[in-house]
C-alpha positions as a Markdown table, in Angstrom:
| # | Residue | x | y | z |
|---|---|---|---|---|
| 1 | Unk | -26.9 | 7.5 | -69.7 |
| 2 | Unk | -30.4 | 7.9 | -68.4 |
| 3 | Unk | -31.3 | 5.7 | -65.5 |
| 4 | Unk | -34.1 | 3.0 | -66.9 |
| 5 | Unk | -37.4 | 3.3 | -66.1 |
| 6 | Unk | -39.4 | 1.1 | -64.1 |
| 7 | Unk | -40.4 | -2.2 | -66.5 |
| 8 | Unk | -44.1 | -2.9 | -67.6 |
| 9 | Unk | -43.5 | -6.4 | -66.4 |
| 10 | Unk | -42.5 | -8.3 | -63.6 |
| 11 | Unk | -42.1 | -11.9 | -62.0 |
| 12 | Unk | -42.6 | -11.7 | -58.4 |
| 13 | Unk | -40.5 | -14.5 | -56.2 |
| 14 | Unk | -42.1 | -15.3 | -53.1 |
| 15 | Unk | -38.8 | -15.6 | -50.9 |
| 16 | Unk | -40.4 | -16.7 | -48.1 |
| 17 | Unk | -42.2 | -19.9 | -49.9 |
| 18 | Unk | -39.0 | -21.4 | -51.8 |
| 19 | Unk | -37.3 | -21.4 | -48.2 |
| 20 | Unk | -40.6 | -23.0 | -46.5 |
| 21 | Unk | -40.6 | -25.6 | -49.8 |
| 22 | Unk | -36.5 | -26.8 | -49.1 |
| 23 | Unk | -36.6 | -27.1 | -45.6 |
| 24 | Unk | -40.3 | -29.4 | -46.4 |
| 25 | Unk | -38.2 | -31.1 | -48.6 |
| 26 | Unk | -35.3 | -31.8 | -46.6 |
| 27 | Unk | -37.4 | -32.5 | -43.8 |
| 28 | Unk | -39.3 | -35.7 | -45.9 |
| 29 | Unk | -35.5 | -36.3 | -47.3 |
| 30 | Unk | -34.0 | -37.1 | -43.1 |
| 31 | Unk | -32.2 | -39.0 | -42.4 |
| 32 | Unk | -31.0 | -37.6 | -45.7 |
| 33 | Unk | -30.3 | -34.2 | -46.2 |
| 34 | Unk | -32.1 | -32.2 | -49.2 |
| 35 | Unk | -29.8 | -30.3 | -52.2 |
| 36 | Unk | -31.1 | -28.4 | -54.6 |
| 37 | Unk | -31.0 | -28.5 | -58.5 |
| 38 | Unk | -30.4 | -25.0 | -59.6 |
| 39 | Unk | -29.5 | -25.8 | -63.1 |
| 40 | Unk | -31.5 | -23.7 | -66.1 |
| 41 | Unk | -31.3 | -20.6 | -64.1 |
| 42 | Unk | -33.0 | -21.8 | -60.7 |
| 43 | Unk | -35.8 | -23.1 | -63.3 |
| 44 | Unk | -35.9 | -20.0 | -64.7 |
| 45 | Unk | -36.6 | -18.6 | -61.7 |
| 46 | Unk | -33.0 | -16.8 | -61.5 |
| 47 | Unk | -30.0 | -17.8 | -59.9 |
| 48 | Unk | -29.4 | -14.6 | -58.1 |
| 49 | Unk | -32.8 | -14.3 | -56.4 |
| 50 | Unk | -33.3 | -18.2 | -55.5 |
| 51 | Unk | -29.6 | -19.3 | -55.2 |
| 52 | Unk | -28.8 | -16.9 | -51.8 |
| 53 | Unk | -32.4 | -18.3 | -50.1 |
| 54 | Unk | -31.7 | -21.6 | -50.6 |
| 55 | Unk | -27.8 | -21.5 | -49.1 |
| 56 | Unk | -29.1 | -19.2 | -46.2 |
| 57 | Unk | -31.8 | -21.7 | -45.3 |
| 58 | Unk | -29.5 | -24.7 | -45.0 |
| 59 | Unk | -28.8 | -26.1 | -48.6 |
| 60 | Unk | -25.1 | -27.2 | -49.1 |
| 61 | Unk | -25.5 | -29.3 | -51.9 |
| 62 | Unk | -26.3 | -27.5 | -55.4 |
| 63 | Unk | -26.7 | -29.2 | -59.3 |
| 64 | Unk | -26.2 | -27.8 | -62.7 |
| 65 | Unk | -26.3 | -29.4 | -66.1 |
| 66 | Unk | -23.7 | -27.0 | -68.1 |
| 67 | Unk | -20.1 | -25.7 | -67.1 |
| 68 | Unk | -21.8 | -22.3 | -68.3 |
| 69 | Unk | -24.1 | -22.2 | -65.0 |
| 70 | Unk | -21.1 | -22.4 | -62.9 |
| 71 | Unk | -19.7 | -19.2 | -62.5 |
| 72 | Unk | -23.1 | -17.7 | -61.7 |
| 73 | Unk | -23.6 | -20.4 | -58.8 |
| 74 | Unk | -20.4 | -19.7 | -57.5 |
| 75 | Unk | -21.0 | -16.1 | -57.0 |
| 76 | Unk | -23.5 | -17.7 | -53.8 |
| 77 | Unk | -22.1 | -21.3 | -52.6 |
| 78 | Unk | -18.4 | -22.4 | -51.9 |
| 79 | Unk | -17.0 | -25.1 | -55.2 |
| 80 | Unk | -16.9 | -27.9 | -53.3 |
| 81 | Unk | -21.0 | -27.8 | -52.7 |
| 82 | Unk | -21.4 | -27.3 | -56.4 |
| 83 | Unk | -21.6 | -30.3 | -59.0 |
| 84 | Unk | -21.6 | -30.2 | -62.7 |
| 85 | Unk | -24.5 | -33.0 | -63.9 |
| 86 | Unk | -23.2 | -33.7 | -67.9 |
| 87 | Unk | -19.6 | -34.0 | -66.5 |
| 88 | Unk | -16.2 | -33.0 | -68.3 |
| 89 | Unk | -16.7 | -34.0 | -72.1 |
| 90 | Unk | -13.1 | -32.6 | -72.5 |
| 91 | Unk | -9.4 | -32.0 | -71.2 |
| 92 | Unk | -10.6 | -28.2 | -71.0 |
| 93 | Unk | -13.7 | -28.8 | -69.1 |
| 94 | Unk | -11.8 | -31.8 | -66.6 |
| 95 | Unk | -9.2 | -28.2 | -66.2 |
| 96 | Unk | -11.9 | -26.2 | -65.5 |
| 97 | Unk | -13.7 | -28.4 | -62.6 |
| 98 | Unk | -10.2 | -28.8 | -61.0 |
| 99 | Unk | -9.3 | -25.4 | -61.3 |
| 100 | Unk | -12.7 | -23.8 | -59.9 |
| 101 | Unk | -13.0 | -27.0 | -57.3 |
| 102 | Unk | -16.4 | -28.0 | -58.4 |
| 103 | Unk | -17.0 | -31.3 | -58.5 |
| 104 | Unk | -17.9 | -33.2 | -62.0 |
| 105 | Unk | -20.6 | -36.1 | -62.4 |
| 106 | Unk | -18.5 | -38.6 | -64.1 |
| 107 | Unk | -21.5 | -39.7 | -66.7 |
| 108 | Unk | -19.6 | -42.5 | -69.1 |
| 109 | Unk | -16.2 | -45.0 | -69.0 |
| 110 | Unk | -14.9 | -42.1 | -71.4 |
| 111 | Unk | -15.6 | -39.0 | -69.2 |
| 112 | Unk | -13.9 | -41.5 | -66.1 |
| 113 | Unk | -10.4 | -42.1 | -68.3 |
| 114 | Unk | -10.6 | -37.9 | -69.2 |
| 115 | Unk | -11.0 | -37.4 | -65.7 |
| 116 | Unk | -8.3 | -39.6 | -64.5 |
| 117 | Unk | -5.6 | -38.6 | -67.2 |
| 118 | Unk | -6.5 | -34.8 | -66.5 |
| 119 | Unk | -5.4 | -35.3 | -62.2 |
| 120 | Unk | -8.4 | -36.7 | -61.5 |
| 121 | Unk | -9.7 | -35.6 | -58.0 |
| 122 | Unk | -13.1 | -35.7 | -55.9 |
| 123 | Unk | -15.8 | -36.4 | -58.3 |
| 124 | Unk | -19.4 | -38.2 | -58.4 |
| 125 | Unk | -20.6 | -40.7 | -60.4 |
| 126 | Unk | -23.9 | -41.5 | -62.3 |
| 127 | Unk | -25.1 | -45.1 | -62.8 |
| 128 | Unk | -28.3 | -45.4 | -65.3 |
| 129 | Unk | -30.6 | -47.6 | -63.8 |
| 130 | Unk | -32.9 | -47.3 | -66.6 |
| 131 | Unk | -33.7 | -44.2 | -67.9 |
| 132 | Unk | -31.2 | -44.5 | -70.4 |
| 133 | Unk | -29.8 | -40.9 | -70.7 |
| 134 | Unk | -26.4 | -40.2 | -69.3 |
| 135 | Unk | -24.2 | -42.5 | -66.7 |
| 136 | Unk | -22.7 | -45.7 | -67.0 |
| 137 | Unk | -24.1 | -49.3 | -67.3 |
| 138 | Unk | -24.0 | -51.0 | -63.9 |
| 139 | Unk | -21.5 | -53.4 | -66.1 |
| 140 | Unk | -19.1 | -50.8 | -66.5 |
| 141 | Unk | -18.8 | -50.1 | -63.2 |
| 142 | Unk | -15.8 | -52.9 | -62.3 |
| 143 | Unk | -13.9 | -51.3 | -65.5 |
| 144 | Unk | -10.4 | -49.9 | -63.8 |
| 145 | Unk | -10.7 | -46.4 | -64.9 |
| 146 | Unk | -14.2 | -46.2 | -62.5 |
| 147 | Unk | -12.8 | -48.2 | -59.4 |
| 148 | Unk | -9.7 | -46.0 | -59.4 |
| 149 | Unk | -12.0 | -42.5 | -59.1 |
| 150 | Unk | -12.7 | -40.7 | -55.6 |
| 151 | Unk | -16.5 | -41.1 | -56.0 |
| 152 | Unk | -18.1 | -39.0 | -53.3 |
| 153 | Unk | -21.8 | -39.7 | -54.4 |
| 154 | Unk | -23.0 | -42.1 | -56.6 |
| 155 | Unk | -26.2 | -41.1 | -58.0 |
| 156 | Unk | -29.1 | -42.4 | -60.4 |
| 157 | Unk | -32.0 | -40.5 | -61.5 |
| 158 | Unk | -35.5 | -41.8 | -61.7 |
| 159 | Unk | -37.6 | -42.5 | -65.0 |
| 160 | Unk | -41.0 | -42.8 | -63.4 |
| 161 | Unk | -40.9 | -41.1 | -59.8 |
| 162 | Unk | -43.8 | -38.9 | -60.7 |
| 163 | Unk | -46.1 | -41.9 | -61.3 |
| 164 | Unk | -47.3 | -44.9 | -59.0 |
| 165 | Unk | -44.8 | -47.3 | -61.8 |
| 166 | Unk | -43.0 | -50.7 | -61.3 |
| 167 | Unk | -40.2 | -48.7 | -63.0 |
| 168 | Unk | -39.0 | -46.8 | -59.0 |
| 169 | Unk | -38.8 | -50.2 | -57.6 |
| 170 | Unk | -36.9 | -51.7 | -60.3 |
| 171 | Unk | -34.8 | -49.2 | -60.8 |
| 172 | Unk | -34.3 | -48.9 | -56.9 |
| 173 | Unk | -33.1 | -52.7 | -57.0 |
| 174 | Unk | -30.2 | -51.8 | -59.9 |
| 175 | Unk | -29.2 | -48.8 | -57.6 |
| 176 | Unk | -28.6 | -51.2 | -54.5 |
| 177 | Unk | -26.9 | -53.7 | -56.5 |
| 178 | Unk | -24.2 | -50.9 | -58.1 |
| 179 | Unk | -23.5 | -49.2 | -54.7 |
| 180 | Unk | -20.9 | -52.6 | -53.3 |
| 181 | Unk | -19.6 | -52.4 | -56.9 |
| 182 | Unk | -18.3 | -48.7 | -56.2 |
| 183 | Unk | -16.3 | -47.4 | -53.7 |
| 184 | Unk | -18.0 | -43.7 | -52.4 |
| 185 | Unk | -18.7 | -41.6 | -49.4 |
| 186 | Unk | -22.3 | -41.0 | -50.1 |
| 187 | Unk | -25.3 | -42.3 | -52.4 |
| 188 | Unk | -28.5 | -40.6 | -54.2 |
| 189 | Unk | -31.3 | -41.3 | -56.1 |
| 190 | Unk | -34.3 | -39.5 | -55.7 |
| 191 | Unk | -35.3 | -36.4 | -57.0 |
| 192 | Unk | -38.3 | -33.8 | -56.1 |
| 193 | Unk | -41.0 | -36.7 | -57.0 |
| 194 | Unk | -38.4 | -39.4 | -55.5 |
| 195 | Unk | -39.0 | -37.7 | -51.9 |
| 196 | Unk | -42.1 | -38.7 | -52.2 |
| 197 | Unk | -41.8 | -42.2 | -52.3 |
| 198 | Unk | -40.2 | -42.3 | -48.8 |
| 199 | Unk | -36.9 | -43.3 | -47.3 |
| 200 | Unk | -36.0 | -46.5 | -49.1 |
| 201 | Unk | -35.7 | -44.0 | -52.0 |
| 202 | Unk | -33.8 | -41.5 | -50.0 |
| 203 | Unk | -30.2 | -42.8 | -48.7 |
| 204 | Unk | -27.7 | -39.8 | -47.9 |
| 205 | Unk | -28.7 | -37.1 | -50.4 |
| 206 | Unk | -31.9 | -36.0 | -52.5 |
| 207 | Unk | -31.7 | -33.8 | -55.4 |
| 208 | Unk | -35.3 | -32.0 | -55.7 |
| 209 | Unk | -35.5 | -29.4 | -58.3 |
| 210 | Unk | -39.3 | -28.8 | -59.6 |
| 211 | Unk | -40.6 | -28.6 | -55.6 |
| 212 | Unk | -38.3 | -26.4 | -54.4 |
| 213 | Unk | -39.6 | -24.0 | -57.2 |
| 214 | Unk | -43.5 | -24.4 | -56.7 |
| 215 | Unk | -43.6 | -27.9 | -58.5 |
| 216 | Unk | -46.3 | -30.3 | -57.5 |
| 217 | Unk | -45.2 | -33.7 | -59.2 |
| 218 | Unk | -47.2 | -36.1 | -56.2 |
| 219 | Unk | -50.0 | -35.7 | -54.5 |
| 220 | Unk | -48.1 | -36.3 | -51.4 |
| 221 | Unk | -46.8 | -32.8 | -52.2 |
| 222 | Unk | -50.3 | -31.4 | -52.1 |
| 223 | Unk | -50.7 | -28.8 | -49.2 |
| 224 | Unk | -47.5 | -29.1 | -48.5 |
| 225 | Unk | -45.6 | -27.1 | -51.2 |
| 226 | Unk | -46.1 | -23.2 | -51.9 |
| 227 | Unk | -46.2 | -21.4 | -55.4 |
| 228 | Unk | -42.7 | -19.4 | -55.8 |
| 229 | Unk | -43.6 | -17.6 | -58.8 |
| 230 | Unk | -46.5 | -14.9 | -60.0 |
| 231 | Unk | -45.8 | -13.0 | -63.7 |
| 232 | Unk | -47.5 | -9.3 | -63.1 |
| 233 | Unk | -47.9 | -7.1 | -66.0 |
| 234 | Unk | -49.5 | -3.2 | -66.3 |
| 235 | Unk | -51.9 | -2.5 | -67.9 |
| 236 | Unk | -50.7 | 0.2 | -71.3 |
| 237 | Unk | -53.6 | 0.7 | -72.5 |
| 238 | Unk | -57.8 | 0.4 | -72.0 |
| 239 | Unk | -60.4 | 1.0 | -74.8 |
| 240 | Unk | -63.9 | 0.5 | -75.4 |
| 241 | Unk | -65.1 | -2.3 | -78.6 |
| 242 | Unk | -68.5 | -2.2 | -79.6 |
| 243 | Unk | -70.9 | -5.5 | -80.0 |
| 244 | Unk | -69.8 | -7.7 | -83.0 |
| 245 | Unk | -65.5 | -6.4 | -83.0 |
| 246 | Unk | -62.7 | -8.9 | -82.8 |
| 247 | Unk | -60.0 | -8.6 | -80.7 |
| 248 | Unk | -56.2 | -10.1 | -82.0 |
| 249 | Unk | -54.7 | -12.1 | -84.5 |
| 250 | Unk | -57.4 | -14.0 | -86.4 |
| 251 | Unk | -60.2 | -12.3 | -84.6 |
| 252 | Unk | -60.6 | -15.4 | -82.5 |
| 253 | Unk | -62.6 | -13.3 | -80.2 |
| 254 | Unk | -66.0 | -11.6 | -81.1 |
| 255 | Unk | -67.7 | -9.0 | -78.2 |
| 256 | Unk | -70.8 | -10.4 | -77.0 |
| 257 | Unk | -71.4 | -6.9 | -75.8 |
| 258 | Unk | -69.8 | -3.3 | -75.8 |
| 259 | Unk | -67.1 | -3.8 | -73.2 |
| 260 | Unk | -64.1 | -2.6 | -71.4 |
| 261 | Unk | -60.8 | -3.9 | -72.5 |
| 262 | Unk | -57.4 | -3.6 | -71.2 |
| 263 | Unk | -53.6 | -4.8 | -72.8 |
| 264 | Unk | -51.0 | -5.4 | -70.8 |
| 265 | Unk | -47.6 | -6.0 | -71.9 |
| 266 | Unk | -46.6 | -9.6 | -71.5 |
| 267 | Unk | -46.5 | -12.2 | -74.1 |
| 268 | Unk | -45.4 | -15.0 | -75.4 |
| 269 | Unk | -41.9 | -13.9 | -75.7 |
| 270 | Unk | -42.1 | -13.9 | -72.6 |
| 271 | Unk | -43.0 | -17.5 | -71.8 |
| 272 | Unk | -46.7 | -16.8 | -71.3 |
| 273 | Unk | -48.1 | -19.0 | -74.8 |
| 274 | Unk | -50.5 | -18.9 | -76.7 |
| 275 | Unk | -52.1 | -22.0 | -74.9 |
| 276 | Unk | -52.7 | -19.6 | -72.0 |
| 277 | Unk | -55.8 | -18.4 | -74.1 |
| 278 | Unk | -59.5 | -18.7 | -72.3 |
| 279 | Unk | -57.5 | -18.1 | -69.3 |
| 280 | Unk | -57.7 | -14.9 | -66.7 |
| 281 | Unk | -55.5 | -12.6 | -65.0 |
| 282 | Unk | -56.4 | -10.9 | -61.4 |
| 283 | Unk | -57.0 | -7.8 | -59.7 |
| 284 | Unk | -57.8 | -8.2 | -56.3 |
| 285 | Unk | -61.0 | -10.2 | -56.1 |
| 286 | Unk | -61.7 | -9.5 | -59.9 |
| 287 | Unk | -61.3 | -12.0 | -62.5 |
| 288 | Unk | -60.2 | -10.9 | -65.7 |
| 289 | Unk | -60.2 | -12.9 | -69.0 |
| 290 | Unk | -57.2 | -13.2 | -71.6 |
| 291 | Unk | -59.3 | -12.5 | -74.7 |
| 292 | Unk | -58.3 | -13.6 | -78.4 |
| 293 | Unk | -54.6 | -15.1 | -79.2 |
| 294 | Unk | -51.8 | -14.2 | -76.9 |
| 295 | Unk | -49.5 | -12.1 | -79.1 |
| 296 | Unk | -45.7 | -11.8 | -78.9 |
| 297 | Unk | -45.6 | -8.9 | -76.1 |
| 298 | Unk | -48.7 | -8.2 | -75.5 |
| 299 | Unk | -52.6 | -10.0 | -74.0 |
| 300 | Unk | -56.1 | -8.2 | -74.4 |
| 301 | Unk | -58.2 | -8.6 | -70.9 |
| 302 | Unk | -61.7 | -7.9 | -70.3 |
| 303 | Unk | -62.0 | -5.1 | -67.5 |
| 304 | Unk | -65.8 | -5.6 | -67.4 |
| 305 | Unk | -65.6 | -6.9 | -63.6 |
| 306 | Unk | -62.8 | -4.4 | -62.4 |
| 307 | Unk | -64.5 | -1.1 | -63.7 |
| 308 | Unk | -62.0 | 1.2 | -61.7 |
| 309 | Unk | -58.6 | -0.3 | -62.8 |
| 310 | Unk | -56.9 | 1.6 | -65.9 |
| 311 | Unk | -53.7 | 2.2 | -67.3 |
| 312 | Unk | -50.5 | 1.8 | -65.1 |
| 313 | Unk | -52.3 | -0.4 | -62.6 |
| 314 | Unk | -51.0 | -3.9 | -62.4 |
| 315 | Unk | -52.9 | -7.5 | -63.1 |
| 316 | Unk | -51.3 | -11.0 | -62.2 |
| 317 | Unk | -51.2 | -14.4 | -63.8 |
| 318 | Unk | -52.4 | -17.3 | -61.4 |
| 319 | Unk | -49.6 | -19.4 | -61.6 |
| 320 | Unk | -50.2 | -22.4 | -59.2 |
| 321 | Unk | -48.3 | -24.7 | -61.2 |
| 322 | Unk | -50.7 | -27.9 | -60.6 |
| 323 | Unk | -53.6 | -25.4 | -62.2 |
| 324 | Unk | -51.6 | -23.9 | -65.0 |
| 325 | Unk | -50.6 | -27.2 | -66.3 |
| 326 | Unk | -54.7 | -28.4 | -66.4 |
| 327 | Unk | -55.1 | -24.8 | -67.9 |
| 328 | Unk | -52.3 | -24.8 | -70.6 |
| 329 | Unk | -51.0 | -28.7 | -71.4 |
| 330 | Unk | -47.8 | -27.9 | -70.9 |
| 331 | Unk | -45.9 | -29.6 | -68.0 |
| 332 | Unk | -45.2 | -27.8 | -64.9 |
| 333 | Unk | -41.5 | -28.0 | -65.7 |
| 334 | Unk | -42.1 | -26.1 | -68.3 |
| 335 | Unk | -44.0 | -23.1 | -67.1 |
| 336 | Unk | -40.9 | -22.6 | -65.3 |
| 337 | Unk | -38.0 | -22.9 | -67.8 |
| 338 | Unk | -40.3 | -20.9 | -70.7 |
| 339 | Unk | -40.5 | -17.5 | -68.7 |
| 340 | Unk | -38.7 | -14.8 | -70.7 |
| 341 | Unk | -35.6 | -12.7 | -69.0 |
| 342 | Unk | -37.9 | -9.7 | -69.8 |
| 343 | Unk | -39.4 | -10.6 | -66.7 |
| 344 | Unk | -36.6 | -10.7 | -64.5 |
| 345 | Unk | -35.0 | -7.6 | -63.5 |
């Protein structure tokens, strides 16, 4: 078969940056040591590229959500620094963690009995404290099937770290009252925003995910954390529209003027929506404006203040996640997770 040729689109990792963002992160984390969710692909972001950077820079300590993310991980980071966040729901998934040696978050009094009939083994445990998703009820936690585990961290997971809320304190007070009710080796309970809300929210381990990635969920994080991730597309086309045509789907956009336009192929299939529209792209020092509705693979741009660029040359997305939130409504968690796997190569 022919070899490929070279994409039209691209995401561009700065390598450099997501190291700089762990080690800022496990640096507020001390006296507690920083992991690293990698669950949805890095973010979206890629195992493969993001996964090596983080292990290299110091990381030990690495979080999924599905058994499916496992393998992947585990092509980068020994089992036993690998945990499994929605636990083992059956006997085959409680064979799986003990066959691979990655260690399950026990999440419910059912997932504890599976795990104990199966061999049980080193595990962690997840308390809710009152965001009312997985883990167990600090009342189930004297239940026999939880006090006979091997709990290596016991871990909760904040509602309201991202917001100045009476919600982190209260939930920081159920978290100290489970811990003497558990035997373990280590506790944890803040992620990325949790950092931010110093040590009382740190204990041994912190389990930051959004940050690491480009994420600005404090303002404590301002200046402190780099972007990770710039879409670039090329340009496949330019043309000239006269005064008074449309550009798109629904001829949202009328020229003013006869002007310059360029397409480039990236789209919402892509992860780049249609709320992106009224926003711009860059060339160098040129700004360049997404004109009309985003369509599935493809985003008319003005080239009026970039008169030399043309086809084959390449324009990026500002993708400072604080901004493109403002910009789009969506959350900055999301920006991440959308992106397509068209632009990862």
């Amino acid at each position: 078969m022919a070899d490929l040729p070279p994409p039209s689109l691209r995401l561009r990792l700065d390598i450099d940056a997501l190291a700089h963002n762990w080690r800022t992160l496990d640096t507020m984390s001390r006296p507690a040591r920083a992991g690293a969710a990698v669950k949805a692909d890095c973010y979206g972001l890629g195992v493969s590229s993001c996964v090596p950077v983080l292990r290299d820079v110091g990381c030990r300590d690495f979080f999924v959500a599905h058994w499916s993310e496992v393998p992947a991980v585990l092509n980068h980071v020994p089992p036993e620094h690998l945990s499994v966040l929605h636990g083992p729901r059956s006997t085959e998934e409680a064979a799986y963690a003990r066959s691979t040696g990655v260690r399950p978050v026990i999440d419910s009094l059912r997932q504890a009995k599976l795990w104990a009939e199966s061999g049980g083994g080193a595990c962690h445990l997840m308390v809710d404290t009152g965001i009312n998703r997985l883990g167990l009820s600090p009342d189930e936690l004297t239940d026999p099937a939880v006090q006979a585990l091997d709990v290596q961290v016991i871990m909760s997971h904040l509602a309201c770290a991202d917001e100045d809320s009476a919600m982190n304190a209260r939930q920081l007070e159920r978290f100290r009252a489970a811990l003497p009710l558990v035997r373990h080796a280590q506790a944890s309970l803040a992620n990325s925003a949790g950092v931010a809300l110093g040590n009382d929210y740190h204990f041994d381990l912190t389990r930051p995910g959004l940050a690491l990635y480009g994420g600005v969920p404090r303002p404590e994080f301002a200046g402190r954390i780099r972007q990770v991730a710039s879409p670039e597309a090329a340009i496949i086309q330019t043309r000239r529209i006269g005064a008074g045509e449309s550009v798109g789907y629904n001829a949202t956009f009328t020229a003013p003027a006869d002007m310059r336009i360029g397409v480039v192929s990236l789209g919402y299939a892509d992860g780049i929506l249609r709320s992106w529209s009224g926003a711009h792209f860059v060339h160098g020092q040129s700004r360049l404006s997404i004109l009309g509705k985003v369509s599935m693979d493809m985003i008319v741009i003005g080239l009026s203040d970039a008169p030399d660029i043309g086809e084959g040359d390449w324009v990026e997305l500002p993708y400072n996640l604080p901004d493109a939130a403002q910009q789009t409504a969506l959350s900055q968690y999301e920006l991440l997770t959308v992106l397509g796997q068209r632009l990862k190569h």
